[in-house]
C-alpha positions in Angstrom: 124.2 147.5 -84.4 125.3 144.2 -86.2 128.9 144.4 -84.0 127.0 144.9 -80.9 124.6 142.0 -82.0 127.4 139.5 -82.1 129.2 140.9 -79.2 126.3 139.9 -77.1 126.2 136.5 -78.7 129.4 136.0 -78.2 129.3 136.7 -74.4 126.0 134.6 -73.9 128.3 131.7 -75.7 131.0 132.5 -73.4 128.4 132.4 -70.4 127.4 129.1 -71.4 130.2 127.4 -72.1 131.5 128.7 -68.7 128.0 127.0 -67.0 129.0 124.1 -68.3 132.6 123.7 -67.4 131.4 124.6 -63.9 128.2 122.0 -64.3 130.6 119.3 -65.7 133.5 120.6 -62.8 131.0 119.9 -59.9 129.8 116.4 -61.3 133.0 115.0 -61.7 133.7 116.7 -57.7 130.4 115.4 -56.7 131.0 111.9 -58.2 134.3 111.8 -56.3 132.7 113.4 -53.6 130.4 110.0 -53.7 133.2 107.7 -54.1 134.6 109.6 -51.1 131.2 109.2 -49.4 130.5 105.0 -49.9 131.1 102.8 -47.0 133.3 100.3 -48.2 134.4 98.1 -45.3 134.2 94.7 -45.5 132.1 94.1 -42.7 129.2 95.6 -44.7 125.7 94.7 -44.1 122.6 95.5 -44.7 119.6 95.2 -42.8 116.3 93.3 -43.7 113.0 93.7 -41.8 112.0 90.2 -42.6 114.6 87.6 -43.7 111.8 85.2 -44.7 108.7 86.2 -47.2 106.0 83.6 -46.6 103.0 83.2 -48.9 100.0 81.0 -47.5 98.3 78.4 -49.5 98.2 79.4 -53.2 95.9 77.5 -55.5 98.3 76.4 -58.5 97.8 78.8 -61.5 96.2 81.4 -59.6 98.3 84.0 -58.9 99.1 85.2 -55.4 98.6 88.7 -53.4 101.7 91.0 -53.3 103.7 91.2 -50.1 106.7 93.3 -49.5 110.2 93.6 -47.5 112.3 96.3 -46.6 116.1 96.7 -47.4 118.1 99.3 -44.3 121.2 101.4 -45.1 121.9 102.1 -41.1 125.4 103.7 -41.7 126.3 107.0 -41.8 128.1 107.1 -45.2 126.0 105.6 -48.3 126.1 101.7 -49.3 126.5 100.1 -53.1 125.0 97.1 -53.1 126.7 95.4 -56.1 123.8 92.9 -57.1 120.7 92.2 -56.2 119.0 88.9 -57.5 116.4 86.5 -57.9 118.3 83.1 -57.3 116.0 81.4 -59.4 116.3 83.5 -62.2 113.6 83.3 -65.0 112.7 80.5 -64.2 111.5 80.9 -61.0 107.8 80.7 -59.5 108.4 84.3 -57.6 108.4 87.8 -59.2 110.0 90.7 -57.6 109.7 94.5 -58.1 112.9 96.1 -57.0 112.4 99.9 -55.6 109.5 99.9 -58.5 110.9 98.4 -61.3 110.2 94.6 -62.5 113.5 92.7 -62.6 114.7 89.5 -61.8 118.7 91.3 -61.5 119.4 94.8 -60.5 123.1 96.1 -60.4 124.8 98.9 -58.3 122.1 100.1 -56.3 123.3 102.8 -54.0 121.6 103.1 -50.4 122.0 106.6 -49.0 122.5 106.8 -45.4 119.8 105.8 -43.3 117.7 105.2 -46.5 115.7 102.1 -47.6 114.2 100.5 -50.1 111.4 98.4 -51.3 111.3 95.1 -52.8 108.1 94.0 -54.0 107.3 90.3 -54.2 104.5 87.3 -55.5 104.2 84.5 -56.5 102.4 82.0 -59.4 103.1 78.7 -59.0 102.6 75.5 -61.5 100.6 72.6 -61.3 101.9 69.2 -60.3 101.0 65.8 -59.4 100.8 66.3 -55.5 97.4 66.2 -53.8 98.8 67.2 -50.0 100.0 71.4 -50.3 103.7 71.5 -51.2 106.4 74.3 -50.7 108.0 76.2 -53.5 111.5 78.4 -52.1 113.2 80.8 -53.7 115.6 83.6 -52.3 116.6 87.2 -53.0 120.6 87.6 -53.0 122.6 90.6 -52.0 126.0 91.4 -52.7 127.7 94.3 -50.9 131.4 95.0 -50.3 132.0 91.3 -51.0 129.6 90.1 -48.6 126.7 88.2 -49.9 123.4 88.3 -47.8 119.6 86.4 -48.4 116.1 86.4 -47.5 114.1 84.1 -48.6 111.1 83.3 -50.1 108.5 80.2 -49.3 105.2 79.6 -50.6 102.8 76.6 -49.8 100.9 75.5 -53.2 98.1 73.8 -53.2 96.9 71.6 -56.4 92.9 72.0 -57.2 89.7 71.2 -58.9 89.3 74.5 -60.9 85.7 75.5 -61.9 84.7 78.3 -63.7 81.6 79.3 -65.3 79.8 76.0 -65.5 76.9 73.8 -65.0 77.7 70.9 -63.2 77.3 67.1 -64.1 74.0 65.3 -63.2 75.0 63.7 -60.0 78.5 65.2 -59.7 80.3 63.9 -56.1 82.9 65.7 -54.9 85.7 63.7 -53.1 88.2 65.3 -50.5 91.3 64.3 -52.4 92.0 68.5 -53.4 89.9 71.5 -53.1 87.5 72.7 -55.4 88.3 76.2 -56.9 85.0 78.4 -58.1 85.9 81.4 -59.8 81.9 83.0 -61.4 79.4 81.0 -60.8 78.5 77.3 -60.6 75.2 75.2 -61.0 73.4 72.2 -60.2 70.8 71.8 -63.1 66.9 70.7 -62.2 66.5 67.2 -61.2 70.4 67.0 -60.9 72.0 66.2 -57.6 75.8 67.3 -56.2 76.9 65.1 -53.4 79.5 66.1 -51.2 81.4 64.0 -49.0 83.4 64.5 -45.6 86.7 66.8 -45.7 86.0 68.5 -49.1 87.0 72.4 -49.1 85.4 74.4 -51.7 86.9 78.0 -52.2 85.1 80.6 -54.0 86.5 83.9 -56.1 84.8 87.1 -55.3 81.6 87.5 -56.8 81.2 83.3 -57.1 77.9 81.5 -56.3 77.1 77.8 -56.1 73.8 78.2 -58.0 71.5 75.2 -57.2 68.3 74.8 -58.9 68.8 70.6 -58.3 69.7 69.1 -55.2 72.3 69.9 -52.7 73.9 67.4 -50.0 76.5 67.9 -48.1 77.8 64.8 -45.8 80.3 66.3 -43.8 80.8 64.3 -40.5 82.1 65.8 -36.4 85.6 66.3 -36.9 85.5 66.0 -40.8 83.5 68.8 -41.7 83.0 70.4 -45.5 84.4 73.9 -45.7 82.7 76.7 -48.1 85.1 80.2 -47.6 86.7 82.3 -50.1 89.9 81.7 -52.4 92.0 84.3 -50.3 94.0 82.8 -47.7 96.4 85.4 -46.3 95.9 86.3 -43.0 94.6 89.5 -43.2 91.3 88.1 -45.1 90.8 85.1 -42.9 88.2 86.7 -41.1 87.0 89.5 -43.8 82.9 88.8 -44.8 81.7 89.2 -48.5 84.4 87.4 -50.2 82.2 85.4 -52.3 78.3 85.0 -53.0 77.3 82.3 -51.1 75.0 79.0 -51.8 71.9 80.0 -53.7 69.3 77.4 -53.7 66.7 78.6 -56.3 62.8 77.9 -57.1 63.3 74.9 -58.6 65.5 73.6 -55.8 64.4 70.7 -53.6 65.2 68.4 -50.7 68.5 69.9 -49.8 70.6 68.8 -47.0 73.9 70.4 -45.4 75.4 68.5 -42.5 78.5 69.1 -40.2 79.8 72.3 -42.6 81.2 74.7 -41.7 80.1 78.6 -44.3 82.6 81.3 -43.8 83.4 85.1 -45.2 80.2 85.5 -48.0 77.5 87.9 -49.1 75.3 85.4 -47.3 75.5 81.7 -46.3 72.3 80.4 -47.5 69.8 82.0 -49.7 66.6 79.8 -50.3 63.5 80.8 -52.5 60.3 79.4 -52.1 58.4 76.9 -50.8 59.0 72.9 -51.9 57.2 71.4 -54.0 57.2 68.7 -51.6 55.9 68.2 -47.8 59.8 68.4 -47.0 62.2 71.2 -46.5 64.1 73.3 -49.5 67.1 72.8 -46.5 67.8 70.5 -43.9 70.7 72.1 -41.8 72.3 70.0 -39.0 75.5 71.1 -37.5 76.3 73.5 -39.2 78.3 76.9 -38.8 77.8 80.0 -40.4 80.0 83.0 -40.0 80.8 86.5 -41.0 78.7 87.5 -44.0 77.9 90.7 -45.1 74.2 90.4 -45.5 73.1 87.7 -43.9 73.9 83.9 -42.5 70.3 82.7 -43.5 68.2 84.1 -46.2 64.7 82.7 -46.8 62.0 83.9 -49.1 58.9 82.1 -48.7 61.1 78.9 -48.1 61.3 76.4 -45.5 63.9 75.7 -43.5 65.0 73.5 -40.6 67.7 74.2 -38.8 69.5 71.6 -35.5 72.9 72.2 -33.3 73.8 75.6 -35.6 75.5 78.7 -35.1 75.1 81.6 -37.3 77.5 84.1 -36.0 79.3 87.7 -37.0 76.8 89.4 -39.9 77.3 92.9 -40.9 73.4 92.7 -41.2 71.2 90.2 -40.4 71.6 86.3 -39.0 68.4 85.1 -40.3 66.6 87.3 -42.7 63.0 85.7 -44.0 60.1 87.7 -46.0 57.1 86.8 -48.1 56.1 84.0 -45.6 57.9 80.9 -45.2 58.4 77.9 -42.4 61.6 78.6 -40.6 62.4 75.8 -37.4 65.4 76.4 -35.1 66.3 73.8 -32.9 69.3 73.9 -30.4 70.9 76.7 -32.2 73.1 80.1 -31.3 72.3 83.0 -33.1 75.1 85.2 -31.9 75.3 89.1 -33.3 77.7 90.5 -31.3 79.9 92.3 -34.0 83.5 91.0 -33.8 84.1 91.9 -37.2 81.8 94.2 -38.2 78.8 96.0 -36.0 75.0 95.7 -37.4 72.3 98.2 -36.8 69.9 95.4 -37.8 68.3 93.0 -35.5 69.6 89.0 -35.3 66.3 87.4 -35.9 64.1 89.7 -38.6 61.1 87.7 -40.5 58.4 89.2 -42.3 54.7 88.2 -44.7 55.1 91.0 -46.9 52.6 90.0 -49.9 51.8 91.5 -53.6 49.6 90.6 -56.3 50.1 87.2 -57.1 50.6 85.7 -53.8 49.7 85.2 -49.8 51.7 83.2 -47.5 51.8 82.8 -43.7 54.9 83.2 -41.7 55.7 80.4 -39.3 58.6 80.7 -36.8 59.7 78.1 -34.4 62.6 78.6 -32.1 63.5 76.2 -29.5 66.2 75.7 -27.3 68.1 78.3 -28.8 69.9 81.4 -28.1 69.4 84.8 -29.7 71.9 87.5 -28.5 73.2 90.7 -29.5 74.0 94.0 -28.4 70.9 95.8 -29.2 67.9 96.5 -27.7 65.6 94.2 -29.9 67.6 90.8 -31.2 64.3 89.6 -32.4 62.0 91.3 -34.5 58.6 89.3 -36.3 56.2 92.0 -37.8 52.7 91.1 -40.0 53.1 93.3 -42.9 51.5 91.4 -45.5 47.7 89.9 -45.4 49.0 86.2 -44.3 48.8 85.0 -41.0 51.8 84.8 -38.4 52.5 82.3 -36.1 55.5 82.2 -34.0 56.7 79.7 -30.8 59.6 80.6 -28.8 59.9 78.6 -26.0 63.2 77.4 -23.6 65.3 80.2 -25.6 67.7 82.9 -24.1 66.7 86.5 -26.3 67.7 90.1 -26.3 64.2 91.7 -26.8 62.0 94.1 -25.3 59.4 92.1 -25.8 57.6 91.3 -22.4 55.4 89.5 -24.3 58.4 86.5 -24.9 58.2 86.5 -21.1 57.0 82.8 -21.2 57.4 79.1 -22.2 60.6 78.9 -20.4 62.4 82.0 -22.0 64.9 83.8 -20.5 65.0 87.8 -21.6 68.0 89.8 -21.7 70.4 87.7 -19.6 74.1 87.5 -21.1 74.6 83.8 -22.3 78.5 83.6 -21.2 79.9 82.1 -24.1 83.6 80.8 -23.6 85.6 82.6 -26.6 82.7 84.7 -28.9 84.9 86.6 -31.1 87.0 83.4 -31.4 83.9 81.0 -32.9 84.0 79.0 -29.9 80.1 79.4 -28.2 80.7 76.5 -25.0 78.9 78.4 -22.0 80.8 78.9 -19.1 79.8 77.6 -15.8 78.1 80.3 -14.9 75.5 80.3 -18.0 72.0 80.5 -17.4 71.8 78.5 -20.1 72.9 75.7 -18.7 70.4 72.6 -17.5 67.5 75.4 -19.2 66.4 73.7 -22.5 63.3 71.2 -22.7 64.5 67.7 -22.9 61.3 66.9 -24.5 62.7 68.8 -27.7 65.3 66.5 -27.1 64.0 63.1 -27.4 61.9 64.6 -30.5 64.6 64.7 -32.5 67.3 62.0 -33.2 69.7 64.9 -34.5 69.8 66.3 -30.7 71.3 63.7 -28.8 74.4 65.1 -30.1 75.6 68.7 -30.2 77.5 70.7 -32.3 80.9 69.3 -31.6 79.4 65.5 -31.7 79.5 65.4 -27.8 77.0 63.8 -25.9 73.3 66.3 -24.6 72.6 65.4 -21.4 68.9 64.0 -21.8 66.9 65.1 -18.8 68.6 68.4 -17.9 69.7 70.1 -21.5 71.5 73.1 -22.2 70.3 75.8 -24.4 71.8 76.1 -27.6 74.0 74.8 -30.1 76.4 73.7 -27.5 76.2 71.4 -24.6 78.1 72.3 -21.5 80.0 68.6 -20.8 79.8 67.9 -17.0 
């Protein structure tokens, strides 16, 4: 029994060591079978489906989004590449990730035929003395039979305020010399005031509110406006709502004013609670632009708010949202919800006196000279739901309704306005506008703010258009 035992080992070691000869036999065949295999011609190259990697404006310190590029083997036999490197080295702003490994070198990489691979790059760069945006290069070297290839890498950095968590300095002004980076929130303590002059950009990290239980003002001027939009500035989130919070003007808030701004890519543009504590508005808006948000471009509760020459444009849900009462005045604006970026199920225009126990407060809409229009049935919607009274004027305004009832004081129902470019923020009319020559010039010579338009040209005086944007003969 103990003879056939070790006989057995015996052959199982035999068997064994005979695998492994023949394992050991066929990767020493299949090595030089490789060898064999490799293109080795000096006329190697490899292909590239960029040769440039370009990073938009990155705020220094921050670090940037990820972007990749692709490496082509198109021969028939498999490519070495000898080295691939980082010409910068450790030192360098960029980072790459080569076929999913971290590394600023990577040595004999074979390329089978036909194959590719991924290289993985961003980008953090440091802060210097520059106020204009600056480039920072790098490049990604090959070597392959000898022959040494490139694509390289650019990034524009930009140099910025950085804020972050904090409340503001009684009377802060903000100058245009470099952005102003919020990452959480910001404030404007009670009885403070933030002034903001012409040109300043203000970027915001998702999630980020300006907070405002002070005073607000923004002085941008035609040509020079004040940007609010989120940090992210690659292409594919120029145009992407919810990006940040938006401006918040609280309770406390008073005597706010936002002129020639333009509020882009937020939760919502404007949220204002309550009613002043003065005879004056909690917001004075006058040329002003608000687009995509993901809730809403105006949001009032119980507030009051004036509004001339503005265009609230592209929400996933409302333009103008208002509840619990309020005073909300529209003068010469467009209130376009067509949906370029995102379609809404909810009306443009939607403005409730919802009550509870502790307080009544009437609704009071005006709308003049303005343009409401959307795809839906019912743009406008104005319901009593609370014990408060409602008043509403609309008069010399284009609206999607089915409301025969806004059949008068100069309105015109469920006509297309013929805007220019609408999914490209431009709202000119075109010729054939009904709009046009279809606004009260009385309206006109109310208000000092509507002799000019949106885009600081001239309204004609006897014969105005209707909205935001005057149609220049």
């Amino acid at each position: 029994m103990q003879k056939n035992v070790k006989y057995r080992l015996k052959a199982c070691n035999f068997c064994v060591s005979a695998v492994a000869l023949l394992l050991l036999a066929f990767l020493v065949f299949h090595s030089s079978c490789r060898k064999d295999d490799l293109y080795t011609g000096k006329d190697a190259r490899l292909e590239f489906n960029n040769d440039t990697v370009l990073f938009d404006t990155i705020f220094t310190t921050l670090g940037s989004v990820t972007k990749k590029f692709l490496v082509f083997n198109n021969y028939d036999k498999s490519l070495r590449i000898s080295n691939i490197r980082l010409a910068g080295g450790k030192y360098s702003s960029f980072r790459l990730n080569i076929d999913g490994q971290p590394a600023t070198e990577m040595k004999d990489v074979d390329l089978l035929p036909h194959d590719s691979l991924y290289i993985f790059v961003d980008v953090t760069i440091d802060p210097n003395s520059a106020d204009m945006p600056f480039i920072v290069k790098d490049s990604v070297e090959f070597l392959t039979n000898g022959n040494f290839q490139y694509v390289r890498l650019m990034a524009w950095g930009q140099n910025a305020h950085f804020l972050h968590d904090s409340m503001l300095a009684c009377n802060a002004v903000w100058t245009p010399d470099l952005p102003y980076v919020i990452s959480n929130h910001i404030g404007i303590d009670v009885n403070c005031k933030l002034t903001i002059q012409p040109g300043v950009k203000v970027y915001s990290d998702i999630n980020s509110a300006i907070l405002v239980w002070g005073t607000m003002e923004v002085n941008g001027d035609t040509g020079n406006t004040v940007l609010f939009t989120g940090i992210r500035q690659d292409k594919y989130y120029k145009d992407v709502p919810g990006q940040w919070y938006g401006i918040y003007f609280l309770r406390e808030s008073k005597e706010n004013r936002i002129s020639n701004a333009l509020i882009r890519n937020a939760v919502f543009g404007v949220r204002v609670d309550s009613l002043p504590v003065t005879s004056n508005p909690n917001l004075y808006l006058e040329n002003v632009r608000i687009e995509n948000m993901s809730v809403a471009g105006i949001l009032g509760f119980s507030s009051r708010i004036e509004a001339f020459n503005c265009v609230v444009s592209n929400s996933c849900q409302y333009l103008v949202a208002c509840d619990y009462g309020g005073t909300y005045s529209f003068y010469h604006c467009t209130f376009s919800h067509e949906g370029c970026n995102c379609s809404s199920h909810y009306p443009a225009i939607a403005c409730y006196n919802t009550d509870n126990k502790t307080f009544i407060n009437d609704l009071n809409l005006t709308i003049r000279n303005s343009i409401v229009y959307g795809p839906k049935e019912d743009e406008f919607e104005v319901k009593k739901t609370g014990q408060g009274n409602v008043y509403v004027l609309v008069a010399n305004s284009l609206l999607t309704t089915k409301q025969s009832g806004l059949n008068i004081n100069g309105n015109i129902l469920n006509k297309d306005p013929k805007f220019r470019q609408k999914c490209r923020y431009s709202y000119e009319l075109d010729s054939a506008s009904v709009c046009i020559d279809a606004a009260d010039p009385a309206v006109v010579s109310q208000f000092p703010a509507l002799q000019y338009d949106l885009l600081g040209k001239p309204r004609e005086i006897l014969k105005p258009d209707i909205g935001a944007v005057e149609k220049q003969k």
